[in-house]
mmCIF file of the N, C-alpha and C atoms, coordinates in Angstrom:
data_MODEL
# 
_entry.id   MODEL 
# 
loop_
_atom_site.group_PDB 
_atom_site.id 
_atom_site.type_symbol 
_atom_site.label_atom_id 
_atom_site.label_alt_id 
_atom_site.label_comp_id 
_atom_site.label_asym_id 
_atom_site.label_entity_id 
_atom_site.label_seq_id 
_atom_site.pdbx_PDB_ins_code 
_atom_site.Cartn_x 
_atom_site.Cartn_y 
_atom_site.Cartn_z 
_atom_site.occupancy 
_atom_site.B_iso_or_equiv 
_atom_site.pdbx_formal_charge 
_atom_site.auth_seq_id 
_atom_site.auth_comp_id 
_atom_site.auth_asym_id 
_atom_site.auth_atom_id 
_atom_site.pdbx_PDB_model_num 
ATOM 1   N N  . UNK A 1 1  ? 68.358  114.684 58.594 1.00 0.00 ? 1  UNK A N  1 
ATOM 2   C CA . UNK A 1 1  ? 68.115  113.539 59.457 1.00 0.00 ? 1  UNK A CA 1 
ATOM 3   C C  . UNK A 1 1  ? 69.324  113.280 60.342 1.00 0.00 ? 1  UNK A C  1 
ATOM 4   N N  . UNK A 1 2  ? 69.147  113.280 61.734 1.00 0.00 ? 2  UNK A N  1 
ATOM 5   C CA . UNK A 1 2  ? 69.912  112.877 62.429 1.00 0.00 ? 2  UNK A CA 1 
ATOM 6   C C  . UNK A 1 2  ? 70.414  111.580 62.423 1.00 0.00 ? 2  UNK A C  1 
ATOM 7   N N  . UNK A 1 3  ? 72.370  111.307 62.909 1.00 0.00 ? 3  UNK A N  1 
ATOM 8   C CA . UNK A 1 3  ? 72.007  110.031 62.409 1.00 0.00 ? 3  UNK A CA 1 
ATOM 9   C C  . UNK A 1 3  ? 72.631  109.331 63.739 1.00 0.00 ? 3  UNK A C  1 
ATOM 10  N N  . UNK A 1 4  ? 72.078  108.382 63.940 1.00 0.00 ? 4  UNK A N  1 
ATOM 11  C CA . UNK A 1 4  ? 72.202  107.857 65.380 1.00 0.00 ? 4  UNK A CA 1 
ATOM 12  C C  . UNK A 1 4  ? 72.578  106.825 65.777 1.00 0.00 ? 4  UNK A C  1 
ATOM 13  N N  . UNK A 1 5  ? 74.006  106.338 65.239 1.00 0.00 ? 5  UNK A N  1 
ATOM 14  C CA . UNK A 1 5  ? 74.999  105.181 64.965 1.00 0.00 ? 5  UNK A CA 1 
ATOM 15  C C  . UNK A 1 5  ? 76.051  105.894 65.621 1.00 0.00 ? 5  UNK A C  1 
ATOM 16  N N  . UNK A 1 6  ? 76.798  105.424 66.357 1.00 0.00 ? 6  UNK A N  1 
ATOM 17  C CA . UNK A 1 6  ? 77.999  105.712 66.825 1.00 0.00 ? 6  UNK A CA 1 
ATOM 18  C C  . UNK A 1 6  ? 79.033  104.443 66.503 1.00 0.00 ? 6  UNK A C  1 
ATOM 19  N N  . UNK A 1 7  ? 80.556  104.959 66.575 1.00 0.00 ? 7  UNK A N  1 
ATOM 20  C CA . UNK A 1 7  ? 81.351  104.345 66.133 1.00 0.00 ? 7  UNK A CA 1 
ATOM 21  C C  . UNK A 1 7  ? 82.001  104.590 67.601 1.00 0.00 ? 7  UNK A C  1 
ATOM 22  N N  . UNK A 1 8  ? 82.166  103.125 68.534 1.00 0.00 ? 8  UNK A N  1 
ATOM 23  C CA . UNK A 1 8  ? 83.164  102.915 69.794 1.00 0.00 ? 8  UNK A CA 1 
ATOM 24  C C  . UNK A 1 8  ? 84.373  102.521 69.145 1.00 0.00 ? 8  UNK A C  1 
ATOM 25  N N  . UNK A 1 9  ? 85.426  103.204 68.985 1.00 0.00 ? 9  UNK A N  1 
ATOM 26  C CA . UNK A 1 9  ? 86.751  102.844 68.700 1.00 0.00 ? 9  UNK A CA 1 
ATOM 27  C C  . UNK A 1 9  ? 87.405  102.471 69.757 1.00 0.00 ? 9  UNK A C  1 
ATOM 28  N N  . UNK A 1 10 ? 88.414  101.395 69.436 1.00 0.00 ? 10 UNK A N  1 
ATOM 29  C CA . UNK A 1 10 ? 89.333  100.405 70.415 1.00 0.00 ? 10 UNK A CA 1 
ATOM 30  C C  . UNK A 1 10 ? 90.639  100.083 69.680 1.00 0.00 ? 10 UNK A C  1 
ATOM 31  N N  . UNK A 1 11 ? 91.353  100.540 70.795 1.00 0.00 ? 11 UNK A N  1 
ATOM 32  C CA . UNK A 1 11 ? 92.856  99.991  70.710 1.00 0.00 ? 11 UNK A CA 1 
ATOM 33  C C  . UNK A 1 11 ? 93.128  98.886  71.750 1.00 0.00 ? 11 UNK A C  1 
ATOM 34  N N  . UNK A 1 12 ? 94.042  98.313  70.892 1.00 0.00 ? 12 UNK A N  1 
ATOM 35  C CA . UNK A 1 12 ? 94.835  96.961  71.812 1.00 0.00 ? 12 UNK A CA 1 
ATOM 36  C C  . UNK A 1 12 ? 95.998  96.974  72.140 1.00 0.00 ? 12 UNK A C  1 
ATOM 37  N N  . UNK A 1 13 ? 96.438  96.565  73.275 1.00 0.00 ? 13 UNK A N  1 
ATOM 38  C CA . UNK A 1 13 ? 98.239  96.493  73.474 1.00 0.00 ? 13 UNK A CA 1 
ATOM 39  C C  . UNK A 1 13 ? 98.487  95.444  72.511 1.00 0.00 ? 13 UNK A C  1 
ATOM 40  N N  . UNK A 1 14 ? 99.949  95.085  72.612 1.00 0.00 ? 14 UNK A N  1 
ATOM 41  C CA . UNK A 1 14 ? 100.589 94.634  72.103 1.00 0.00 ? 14 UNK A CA 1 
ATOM 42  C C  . UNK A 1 14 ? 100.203 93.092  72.586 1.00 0.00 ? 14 UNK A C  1 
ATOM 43  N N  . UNK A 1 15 ? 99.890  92.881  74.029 1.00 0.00 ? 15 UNK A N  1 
ATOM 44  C CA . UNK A 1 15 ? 99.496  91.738  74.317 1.00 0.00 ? 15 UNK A CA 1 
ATOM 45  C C  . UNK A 1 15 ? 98.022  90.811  74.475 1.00 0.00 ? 15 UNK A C  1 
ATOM 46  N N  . UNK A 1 16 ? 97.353  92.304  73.176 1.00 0.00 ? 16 UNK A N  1 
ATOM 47  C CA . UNK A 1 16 ? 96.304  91.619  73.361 1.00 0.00 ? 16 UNK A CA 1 
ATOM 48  C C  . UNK A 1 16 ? 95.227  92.228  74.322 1.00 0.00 ? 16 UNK A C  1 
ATOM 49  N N  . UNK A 1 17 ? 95.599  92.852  75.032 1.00 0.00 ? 17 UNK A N  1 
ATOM 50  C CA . UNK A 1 17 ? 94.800  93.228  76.025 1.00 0.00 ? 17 UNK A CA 1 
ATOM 51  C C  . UNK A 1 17 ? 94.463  94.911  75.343 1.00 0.00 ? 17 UNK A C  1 
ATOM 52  N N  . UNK A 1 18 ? 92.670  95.307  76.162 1.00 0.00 ? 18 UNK A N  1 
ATOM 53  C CA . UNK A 1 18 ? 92.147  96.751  75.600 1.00 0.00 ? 18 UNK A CA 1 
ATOM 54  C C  . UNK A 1 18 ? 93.100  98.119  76.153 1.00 0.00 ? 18 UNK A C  1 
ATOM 55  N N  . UNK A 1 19 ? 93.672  98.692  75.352 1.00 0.00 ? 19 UNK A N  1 
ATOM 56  C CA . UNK A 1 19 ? 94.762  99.663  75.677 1.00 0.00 ? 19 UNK A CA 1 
ATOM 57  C C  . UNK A 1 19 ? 93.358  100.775 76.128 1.00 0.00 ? 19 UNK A C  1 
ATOM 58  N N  . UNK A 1 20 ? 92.883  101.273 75.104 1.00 0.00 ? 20 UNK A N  1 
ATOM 59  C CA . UNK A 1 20 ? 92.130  102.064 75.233 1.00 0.00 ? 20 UNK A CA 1 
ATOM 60  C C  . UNK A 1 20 ? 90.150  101.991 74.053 1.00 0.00 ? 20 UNK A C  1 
ATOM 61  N N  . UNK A 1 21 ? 89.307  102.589 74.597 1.00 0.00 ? 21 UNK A N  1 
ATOM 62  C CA . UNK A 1 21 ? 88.187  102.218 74.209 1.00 0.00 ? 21 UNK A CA 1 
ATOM 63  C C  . UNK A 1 21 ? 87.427  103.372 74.604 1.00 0.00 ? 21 UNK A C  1 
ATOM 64  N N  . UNK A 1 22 ? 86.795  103.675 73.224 1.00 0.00 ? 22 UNK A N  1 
ATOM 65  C CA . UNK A 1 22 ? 85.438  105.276 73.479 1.00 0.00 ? 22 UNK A CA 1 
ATOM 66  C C  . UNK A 1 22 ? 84.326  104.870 74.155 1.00 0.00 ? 22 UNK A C  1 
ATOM 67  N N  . UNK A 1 23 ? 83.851  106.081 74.578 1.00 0.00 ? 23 UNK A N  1 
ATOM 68  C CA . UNK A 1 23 ? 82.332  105.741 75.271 1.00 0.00 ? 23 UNK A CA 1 
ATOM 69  C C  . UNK A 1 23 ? 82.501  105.277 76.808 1.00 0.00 ? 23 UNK A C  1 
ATOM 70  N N  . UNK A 1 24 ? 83.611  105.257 77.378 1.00 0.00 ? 24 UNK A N  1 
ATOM 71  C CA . UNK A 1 24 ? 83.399  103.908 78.473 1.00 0.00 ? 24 UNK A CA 1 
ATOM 72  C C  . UNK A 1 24 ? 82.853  104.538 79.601 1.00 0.00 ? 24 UNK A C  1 
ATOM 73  N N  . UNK A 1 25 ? 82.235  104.206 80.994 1.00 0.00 ? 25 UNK A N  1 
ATOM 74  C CA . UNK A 1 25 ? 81.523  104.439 81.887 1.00 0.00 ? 25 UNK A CA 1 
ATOM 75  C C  . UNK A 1 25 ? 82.540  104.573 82.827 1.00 0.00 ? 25 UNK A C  1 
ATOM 76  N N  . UNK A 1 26 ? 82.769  105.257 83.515 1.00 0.00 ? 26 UNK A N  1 
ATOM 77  C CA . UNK A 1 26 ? 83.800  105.528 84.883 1.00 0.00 ? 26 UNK A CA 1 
ATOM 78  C C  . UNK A 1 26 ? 84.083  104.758 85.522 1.00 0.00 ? 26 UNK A C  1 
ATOM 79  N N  . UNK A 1 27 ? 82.700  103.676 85.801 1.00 0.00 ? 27 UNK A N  1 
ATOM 80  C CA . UNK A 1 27 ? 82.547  102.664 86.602 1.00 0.00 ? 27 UNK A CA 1 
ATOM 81  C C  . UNK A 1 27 ? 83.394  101.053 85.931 1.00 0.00 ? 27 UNK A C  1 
ATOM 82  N N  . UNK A 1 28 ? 83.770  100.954 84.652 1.00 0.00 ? 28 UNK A N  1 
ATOM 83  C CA . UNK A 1 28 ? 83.976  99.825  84.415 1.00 0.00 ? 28 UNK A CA 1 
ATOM 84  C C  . UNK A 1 28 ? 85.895  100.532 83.506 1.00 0.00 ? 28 UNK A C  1 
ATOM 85  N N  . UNK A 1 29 ? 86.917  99.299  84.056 1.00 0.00 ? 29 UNK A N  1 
ATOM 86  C CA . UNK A 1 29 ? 87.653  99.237  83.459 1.00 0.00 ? 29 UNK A CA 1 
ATOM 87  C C  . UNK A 1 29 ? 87.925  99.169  81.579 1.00 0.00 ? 29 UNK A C  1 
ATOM 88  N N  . UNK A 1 30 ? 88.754  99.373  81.220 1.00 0.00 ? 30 UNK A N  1 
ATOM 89  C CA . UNK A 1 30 ? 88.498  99.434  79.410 1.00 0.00 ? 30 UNK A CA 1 
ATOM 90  C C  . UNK A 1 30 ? 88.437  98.011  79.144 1.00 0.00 ? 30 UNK A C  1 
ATOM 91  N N  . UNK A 1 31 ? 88.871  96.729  79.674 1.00 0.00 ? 31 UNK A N  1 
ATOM 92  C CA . UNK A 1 31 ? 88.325  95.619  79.216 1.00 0.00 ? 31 UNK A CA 1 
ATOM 93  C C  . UNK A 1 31 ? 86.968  95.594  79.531 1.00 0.00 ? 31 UNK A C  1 
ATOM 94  N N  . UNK A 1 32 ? 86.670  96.066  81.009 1.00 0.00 ? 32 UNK A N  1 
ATOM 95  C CA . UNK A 1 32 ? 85.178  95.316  81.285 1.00 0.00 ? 32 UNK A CA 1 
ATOM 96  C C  . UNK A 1 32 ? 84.387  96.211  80.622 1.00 0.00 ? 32 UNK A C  1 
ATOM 97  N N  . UNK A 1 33 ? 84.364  97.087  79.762 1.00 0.00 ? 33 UNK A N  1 
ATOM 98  C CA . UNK A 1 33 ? 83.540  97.930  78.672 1.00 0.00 ? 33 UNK A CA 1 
ATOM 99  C C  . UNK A 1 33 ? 83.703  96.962  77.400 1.00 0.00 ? 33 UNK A C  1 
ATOM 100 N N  . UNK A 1 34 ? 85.118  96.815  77.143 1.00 0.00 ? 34 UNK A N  1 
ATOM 101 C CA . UNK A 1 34 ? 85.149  95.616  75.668 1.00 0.00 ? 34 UNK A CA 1 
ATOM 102 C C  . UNK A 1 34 ? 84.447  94.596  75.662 1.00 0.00 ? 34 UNK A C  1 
ATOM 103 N N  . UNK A 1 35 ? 84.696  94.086  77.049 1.00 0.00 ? 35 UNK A N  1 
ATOM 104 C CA . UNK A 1 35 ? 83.511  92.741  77.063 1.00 0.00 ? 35 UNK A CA 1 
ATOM 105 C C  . UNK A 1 35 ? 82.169  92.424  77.091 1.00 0.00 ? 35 UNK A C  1 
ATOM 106 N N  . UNK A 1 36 ? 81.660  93.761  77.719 1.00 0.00 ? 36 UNK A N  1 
ATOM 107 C CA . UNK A 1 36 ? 80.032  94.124  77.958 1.00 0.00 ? 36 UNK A CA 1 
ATOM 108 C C  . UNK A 1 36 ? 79.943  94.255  76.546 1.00 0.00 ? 36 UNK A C  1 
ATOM 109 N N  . UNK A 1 37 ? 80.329  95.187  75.381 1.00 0.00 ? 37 UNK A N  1 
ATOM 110 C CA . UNK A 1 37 ? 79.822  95.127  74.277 1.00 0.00 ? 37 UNK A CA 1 
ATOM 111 C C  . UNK A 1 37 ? 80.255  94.490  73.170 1.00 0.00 ? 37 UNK A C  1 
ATOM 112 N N  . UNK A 1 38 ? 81.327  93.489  73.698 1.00 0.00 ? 38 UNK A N  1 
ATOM 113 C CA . UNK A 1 38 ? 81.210  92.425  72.526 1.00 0.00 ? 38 UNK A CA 1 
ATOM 114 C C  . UNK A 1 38 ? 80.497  91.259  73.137 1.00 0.00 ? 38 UNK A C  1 
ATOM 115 N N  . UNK A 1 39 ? 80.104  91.269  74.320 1.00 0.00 ? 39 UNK A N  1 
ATOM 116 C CA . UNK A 1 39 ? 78.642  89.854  74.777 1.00 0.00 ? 39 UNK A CA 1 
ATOM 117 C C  . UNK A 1 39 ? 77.417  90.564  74.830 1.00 0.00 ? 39 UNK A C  1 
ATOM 118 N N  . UNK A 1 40 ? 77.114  92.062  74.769 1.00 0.00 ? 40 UNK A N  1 
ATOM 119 C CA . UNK A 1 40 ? 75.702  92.242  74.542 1.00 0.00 ? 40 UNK A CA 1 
ATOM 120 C C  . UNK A 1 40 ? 75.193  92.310  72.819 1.00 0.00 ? 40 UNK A C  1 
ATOM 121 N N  . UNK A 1 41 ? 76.323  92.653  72.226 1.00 0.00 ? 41 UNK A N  1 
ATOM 122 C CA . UNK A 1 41 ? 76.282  92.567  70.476 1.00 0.00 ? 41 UNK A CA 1 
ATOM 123 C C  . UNK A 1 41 ? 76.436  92.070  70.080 1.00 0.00 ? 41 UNK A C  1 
ATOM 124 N N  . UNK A 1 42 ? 75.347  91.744  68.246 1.00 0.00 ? 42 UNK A N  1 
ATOM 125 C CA . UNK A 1 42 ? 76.097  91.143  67.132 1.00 0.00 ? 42 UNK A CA 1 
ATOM 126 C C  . UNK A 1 42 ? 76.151  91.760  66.047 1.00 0.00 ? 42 UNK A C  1 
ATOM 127 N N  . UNK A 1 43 ? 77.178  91.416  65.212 1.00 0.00 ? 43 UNK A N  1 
ATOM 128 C CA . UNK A 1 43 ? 77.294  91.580  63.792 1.00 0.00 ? 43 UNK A CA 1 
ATOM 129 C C  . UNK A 1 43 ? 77.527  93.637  64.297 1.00 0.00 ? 43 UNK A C  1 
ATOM 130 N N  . UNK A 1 44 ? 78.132  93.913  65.598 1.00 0.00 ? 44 UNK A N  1 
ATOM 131 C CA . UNK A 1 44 ? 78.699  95.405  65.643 1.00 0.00 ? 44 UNK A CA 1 
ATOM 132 C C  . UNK A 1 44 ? 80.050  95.734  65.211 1.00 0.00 ? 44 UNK A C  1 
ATOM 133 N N  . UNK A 1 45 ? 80.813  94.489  65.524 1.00 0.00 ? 45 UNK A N  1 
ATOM 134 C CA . UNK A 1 45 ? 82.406  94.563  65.524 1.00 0.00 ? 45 UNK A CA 1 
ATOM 135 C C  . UNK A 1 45 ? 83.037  94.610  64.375 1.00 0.00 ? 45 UNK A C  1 
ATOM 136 N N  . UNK A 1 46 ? 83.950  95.527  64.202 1.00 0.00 ? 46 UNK A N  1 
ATOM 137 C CA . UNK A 1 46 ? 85.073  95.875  63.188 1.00 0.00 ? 46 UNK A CA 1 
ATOM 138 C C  . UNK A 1 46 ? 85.932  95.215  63.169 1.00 0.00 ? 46 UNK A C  1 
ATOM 139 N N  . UNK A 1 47 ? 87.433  94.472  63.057 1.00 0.00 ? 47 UNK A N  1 
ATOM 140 C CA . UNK A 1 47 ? 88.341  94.210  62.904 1.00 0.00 ? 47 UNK A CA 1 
ATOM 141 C C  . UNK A 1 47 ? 88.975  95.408  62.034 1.00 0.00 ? 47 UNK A C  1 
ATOM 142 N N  . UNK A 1 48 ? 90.200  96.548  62.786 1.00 0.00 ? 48 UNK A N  1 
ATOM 143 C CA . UNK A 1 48 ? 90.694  97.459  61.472 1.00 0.00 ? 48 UNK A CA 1 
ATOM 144 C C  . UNK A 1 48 ? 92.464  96.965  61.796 1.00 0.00 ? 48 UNK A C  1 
ATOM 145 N N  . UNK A 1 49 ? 92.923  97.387  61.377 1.00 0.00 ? 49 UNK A N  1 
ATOM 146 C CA . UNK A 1 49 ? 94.450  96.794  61.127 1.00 0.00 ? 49 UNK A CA 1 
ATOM 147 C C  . UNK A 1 49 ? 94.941  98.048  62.096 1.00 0.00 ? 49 UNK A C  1 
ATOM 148 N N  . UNK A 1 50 ? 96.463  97.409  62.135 1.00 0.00 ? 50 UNK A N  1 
ATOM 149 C CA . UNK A 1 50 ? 97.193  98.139  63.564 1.00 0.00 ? 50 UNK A CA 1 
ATOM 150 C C  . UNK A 1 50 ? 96.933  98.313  65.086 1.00 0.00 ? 50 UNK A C  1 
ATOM 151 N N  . UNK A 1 51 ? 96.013  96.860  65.603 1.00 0.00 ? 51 UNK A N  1 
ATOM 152 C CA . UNK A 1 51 ? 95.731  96.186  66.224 1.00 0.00 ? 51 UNK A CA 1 
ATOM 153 C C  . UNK A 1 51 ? 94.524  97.755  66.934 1.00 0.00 ? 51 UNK A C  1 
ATOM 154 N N  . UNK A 1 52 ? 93.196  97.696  65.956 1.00 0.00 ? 52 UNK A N  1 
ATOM 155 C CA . UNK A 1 52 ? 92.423  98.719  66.117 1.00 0.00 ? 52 UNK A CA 1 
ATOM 156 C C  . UNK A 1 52 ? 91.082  97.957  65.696 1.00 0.00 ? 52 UNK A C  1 
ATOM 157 N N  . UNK A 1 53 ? 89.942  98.307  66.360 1.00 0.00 ? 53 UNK A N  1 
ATOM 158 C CA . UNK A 1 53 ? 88.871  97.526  66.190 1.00 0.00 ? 53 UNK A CA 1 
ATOM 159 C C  . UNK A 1 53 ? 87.721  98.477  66.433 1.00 0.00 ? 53 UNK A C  1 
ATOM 160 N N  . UNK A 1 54 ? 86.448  98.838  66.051 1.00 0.00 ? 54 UNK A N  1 
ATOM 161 C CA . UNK A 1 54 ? 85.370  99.560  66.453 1.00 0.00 ? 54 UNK A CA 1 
ATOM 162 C C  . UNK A 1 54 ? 83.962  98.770  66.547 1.00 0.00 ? 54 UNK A C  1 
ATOM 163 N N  . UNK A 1 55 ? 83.522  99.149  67.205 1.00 0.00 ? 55 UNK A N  1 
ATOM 164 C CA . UNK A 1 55 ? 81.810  99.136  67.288 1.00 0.00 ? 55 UNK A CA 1 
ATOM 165 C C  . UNK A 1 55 ? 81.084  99.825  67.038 1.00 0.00 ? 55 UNK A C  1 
ATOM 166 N N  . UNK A 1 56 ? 79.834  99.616  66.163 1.00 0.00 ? 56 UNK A N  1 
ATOM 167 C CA . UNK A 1 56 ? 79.209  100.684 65.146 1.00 0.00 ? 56 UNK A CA 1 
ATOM 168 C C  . UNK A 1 56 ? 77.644  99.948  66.242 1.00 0.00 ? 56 UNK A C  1 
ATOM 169 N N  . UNK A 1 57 ? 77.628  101.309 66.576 1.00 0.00 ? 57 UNK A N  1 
ATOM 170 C CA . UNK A 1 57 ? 76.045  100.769 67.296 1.00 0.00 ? 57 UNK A CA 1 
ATOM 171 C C  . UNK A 1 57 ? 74.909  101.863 67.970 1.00 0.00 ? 57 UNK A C  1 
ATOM 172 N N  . UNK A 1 58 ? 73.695  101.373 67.775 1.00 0.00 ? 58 UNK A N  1 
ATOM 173 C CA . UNK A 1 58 ? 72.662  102.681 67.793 1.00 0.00 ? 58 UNK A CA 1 
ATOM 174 C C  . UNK A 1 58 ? 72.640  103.141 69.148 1.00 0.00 ? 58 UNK A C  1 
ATOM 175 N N  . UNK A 1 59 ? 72.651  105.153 69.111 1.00 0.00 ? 59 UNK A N  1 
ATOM 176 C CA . UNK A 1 59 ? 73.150  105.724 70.184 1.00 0.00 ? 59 UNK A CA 1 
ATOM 177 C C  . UNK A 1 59 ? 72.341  105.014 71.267 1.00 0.00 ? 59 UNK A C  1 
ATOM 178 N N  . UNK A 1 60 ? 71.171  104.708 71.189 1.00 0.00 ? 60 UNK A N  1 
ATOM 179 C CA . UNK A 1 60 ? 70.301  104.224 72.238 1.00 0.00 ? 60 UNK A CA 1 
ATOM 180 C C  . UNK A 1 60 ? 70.387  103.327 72.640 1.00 0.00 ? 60 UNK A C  1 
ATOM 181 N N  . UNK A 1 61 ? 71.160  102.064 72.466 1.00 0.00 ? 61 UNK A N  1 
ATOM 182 C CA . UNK A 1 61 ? 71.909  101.191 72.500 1.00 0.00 ? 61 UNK A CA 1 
ATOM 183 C C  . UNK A 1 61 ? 73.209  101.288 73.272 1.00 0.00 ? 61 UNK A C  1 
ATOM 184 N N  . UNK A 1 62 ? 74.212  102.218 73.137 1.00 0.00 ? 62 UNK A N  1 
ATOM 185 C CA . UNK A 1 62 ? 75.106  102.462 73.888 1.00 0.00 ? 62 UNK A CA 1 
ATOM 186 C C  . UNK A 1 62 ? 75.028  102.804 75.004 1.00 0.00 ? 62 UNK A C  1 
ATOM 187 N N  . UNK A 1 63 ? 73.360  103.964 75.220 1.00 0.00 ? 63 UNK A N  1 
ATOM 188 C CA . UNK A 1 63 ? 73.151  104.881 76.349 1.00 0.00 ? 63 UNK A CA 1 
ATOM 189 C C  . UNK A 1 63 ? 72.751  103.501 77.307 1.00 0.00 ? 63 UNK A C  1 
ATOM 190 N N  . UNK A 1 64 ? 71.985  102.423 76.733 1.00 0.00 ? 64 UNK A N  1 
ATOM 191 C CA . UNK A 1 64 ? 71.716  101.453 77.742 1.00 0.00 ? 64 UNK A CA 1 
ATOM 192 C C  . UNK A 1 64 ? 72.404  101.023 78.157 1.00 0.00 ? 64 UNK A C  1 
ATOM 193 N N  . UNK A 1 65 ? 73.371  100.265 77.644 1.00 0.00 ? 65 UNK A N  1 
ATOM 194 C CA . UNK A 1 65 ? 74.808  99.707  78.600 1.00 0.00 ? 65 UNK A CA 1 
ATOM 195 C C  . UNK A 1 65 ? 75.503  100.488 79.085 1.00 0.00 ? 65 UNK A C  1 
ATOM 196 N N  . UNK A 1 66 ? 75.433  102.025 79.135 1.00 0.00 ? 66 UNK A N  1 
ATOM 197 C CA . UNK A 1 66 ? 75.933  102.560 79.643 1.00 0.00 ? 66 UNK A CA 1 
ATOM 198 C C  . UNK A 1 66 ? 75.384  102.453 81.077 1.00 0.00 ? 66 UNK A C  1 
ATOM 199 N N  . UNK A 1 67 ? 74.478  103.105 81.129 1.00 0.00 ? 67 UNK A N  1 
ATOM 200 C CA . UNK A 1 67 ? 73.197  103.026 82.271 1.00 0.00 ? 67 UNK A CA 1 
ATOM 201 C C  . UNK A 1 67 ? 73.137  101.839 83.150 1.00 0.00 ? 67 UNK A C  1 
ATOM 202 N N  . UNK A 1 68 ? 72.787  100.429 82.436 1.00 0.00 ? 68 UNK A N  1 
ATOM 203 C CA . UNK A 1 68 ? 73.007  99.059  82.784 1.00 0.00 ? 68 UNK A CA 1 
ATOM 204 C C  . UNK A 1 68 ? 74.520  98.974  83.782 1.00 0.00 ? 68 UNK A C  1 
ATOM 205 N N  . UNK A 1 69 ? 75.640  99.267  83.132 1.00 0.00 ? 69 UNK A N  1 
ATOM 206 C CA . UNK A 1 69 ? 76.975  99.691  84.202 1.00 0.00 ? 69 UNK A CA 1 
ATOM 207 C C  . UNK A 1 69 ? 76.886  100.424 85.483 1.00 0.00 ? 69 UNK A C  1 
ATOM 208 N N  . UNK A 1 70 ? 76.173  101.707 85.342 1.00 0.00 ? 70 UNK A N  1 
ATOM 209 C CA . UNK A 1 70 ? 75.979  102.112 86.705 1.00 0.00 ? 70 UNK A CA 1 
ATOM 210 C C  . UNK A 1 70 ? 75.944  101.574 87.569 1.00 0.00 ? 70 UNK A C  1 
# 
C-alpha cells in the first residue's frame, strides 16, 4: 500500500522567521508557503526542538495548495 502522507519539514532563524521549508512553489516566498499551510490546516503541525517544525499532510492535499499558489 502506498502511503500518501508527506512530511513538509521547516526550519526557523534565529529570529523567528522561516529559514527554510519542503515542498514550496517557486511562486511563493518560504514564509508565504509557512503561512498558506498553517491557515489552510489543522491538527498538521509538529513542534520538533532546535527551532524545527513539520507538516504531516495528505499528498493530495499538498498538490492543491500547491496548484492554488500558481
Amino acid at each position: 500500500m502506498e502511503n500518501d502522507e508527506m512530511m513538509i519539514h521547516v526550519r526557523f532563524a534565529p529570529d523567528g522567521s522561516v529559514a527554510t521549508i519542503g515542498e514550496r512553489p517557486s511562486e511563493l516566498s518560504t514564509q508565504q508557503w509557512f503561512n498558506l499551510l498553517a491557515s489552510s490546516t489543522t491538527d498538521s503541525y509538529e513542534t520538533l526542538s532546535g527551532g524545527r517544525a513539520l507538516f504531516r499532510l495528505p499528498k493530495q492535499q499538498v498538490e492543491q495548495l500547491k496548484s492554488s499558489a500558481a
